[in-house]
N, CA, C and O of each residue as an XYZ file, in Angstrom:
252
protein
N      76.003   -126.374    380.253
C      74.752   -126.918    379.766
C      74.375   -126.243    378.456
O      74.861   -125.186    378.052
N      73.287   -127.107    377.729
C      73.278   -126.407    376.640
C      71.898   -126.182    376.752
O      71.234   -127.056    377.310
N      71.079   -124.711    376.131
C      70.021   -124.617    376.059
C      69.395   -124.200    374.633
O      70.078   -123.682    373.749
N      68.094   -124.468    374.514
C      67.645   -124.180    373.327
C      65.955   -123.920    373.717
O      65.355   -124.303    374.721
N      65.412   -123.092    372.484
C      64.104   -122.179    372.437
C      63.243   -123.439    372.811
O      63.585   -124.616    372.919
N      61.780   -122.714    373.007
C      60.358   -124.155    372.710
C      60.356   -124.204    371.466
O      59.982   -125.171    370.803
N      60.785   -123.138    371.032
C      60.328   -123.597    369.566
C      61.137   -124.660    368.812
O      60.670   -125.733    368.431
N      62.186   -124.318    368.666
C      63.656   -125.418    368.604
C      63.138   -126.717    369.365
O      63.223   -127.712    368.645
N      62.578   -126.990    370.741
C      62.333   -127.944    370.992
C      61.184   -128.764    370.723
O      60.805   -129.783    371.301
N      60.682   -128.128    369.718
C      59.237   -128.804    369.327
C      59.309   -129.198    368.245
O      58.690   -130.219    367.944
N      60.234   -128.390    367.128
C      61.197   -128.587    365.965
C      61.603   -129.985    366.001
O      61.153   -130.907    365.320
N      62.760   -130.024    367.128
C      63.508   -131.625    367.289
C      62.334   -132.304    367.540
O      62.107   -132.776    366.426
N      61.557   -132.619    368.159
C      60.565   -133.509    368.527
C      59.610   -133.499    367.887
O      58.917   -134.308    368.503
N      58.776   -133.024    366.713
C      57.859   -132.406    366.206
C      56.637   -132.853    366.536
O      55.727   -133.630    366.245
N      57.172   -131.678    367.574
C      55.723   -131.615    368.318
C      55.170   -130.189    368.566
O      55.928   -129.245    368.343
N      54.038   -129.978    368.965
C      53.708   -128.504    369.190
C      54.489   -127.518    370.052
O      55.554   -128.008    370.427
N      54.289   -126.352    370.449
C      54.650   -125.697    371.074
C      53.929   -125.609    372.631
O      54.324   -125.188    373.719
N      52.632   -126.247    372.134
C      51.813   -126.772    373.474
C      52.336   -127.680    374.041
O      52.128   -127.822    375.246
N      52.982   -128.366    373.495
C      53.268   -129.372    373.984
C      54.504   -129.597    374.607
O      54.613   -130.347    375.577
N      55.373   -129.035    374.139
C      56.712   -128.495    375.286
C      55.613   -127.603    376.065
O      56.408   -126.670    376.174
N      54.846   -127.274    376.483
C      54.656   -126.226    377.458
C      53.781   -126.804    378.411
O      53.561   -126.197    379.459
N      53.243   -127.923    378.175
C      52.369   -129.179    378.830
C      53.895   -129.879    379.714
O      54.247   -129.919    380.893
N      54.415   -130.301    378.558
C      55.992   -130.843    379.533
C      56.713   -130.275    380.373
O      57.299   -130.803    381.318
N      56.699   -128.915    379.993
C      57.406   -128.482    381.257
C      57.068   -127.528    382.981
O      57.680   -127.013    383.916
N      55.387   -127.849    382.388
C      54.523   -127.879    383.652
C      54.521   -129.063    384.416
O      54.701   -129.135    385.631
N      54.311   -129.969    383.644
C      54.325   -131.380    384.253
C      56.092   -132.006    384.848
O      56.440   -133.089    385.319
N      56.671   -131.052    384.616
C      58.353   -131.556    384.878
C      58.606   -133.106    383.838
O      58.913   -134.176    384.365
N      58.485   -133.007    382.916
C      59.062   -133.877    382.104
C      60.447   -132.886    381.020
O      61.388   -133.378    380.398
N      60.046   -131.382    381.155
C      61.245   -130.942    380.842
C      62.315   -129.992    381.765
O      61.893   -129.081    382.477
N      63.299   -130.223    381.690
C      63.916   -128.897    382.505
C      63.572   -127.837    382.056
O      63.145   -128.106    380.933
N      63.451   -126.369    382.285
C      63.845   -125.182    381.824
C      63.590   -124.016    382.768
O      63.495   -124.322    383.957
N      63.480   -122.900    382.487
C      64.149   -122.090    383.404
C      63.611   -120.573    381.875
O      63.817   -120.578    380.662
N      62.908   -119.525    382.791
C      63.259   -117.977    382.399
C      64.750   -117.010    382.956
O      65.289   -116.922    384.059
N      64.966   -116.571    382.007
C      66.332   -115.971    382.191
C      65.862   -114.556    383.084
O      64.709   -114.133    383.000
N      66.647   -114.053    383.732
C      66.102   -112.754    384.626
C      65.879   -111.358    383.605
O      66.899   -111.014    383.008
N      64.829   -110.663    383.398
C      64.422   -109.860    382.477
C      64.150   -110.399    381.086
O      64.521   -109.913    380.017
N      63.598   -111.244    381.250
C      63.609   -112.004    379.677
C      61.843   -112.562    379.343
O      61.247   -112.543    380.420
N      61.168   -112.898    378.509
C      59.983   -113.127    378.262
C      60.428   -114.698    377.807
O      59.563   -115.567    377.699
N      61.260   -114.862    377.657
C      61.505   -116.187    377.079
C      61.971   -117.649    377.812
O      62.645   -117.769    378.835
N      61.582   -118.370    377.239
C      62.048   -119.804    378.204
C      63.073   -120.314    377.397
O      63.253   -120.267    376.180
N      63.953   -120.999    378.672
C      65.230   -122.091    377.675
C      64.602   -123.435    378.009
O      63.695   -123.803    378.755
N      65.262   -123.896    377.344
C      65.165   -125.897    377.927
C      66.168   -126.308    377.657
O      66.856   -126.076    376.663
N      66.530   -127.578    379.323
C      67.962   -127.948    378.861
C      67.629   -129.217    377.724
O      66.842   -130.162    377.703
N      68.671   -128.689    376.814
C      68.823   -129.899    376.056
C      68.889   -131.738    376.322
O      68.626   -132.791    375.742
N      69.381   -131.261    377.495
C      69.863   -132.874    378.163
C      68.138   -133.379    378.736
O      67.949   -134.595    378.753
N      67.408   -132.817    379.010
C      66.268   -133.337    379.633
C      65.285   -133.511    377.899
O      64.132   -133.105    378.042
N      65.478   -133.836    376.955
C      65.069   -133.790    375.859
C      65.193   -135.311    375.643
O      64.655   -135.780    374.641
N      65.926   -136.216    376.584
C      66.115   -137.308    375.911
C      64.813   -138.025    375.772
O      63.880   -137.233    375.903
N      64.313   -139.625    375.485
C      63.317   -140.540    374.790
C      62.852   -140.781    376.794
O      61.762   -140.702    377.360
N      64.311   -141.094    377.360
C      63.754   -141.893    378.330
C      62.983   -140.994    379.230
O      61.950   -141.299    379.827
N      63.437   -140.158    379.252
C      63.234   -138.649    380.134
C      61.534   -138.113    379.833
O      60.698   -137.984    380.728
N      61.334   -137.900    378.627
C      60.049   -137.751    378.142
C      58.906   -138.727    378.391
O      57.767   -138.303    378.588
N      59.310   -140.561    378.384
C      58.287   -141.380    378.225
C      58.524   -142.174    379.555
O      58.255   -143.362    379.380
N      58.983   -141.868    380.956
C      59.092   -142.037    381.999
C      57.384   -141.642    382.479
O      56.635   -140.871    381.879
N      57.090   -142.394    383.673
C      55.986   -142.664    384.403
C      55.682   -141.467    385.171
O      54.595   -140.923    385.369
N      57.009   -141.120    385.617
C      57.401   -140.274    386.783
C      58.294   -139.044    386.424
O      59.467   -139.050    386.049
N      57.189   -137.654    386.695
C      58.430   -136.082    386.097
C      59.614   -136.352    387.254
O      59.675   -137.016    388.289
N      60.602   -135.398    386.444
C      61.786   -135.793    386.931
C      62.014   -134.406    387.772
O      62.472   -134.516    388.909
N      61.691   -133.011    387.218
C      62.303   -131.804    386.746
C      60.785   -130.780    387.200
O      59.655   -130.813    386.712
N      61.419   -129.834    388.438
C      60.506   -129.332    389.118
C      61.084   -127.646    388.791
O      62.034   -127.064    389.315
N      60.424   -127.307    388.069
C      60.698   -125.897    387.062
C      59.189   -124.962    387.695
O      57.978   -125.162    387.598
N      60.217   -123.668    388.492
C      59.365   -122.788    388.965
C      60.136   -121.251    388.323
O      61.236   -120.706    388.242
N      58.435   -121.008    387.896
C      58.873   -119.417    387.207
C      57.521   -118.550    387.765
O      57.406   -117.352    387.507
């Protein structure tokens, strides 16, 4: 899998950083904290159009 920062993912989408962080409360994004780490990844693959503008979260992300 490939992962990338919020920030990187707000970059591609230009959108805030709130706003990946709204998404991936709501499970519209995958991601995941690494063990000892302050930081979040997101999978790239859950970044797609359909994935984002779906009715229904897909992606149940517990940290």
């Amino acid at each position: 899998m490939n992962y990338i920062t919020r920030k990187k993912a707000s970059q591609m989408l230009s959108v805030s950083v709130k706003t990946i962080d709204r998404w991936i409360r709501c499970g519209r994004i995958s991601a995941f904290k690494p063990f000892n780490s302050s930081k979040v990844l997101i999978d790239r693959d859950s970044l797609s159009q359909e994935n984002l503008q779906s009715s229904r979260p897909t992606f149940k992300n517990n940290f």
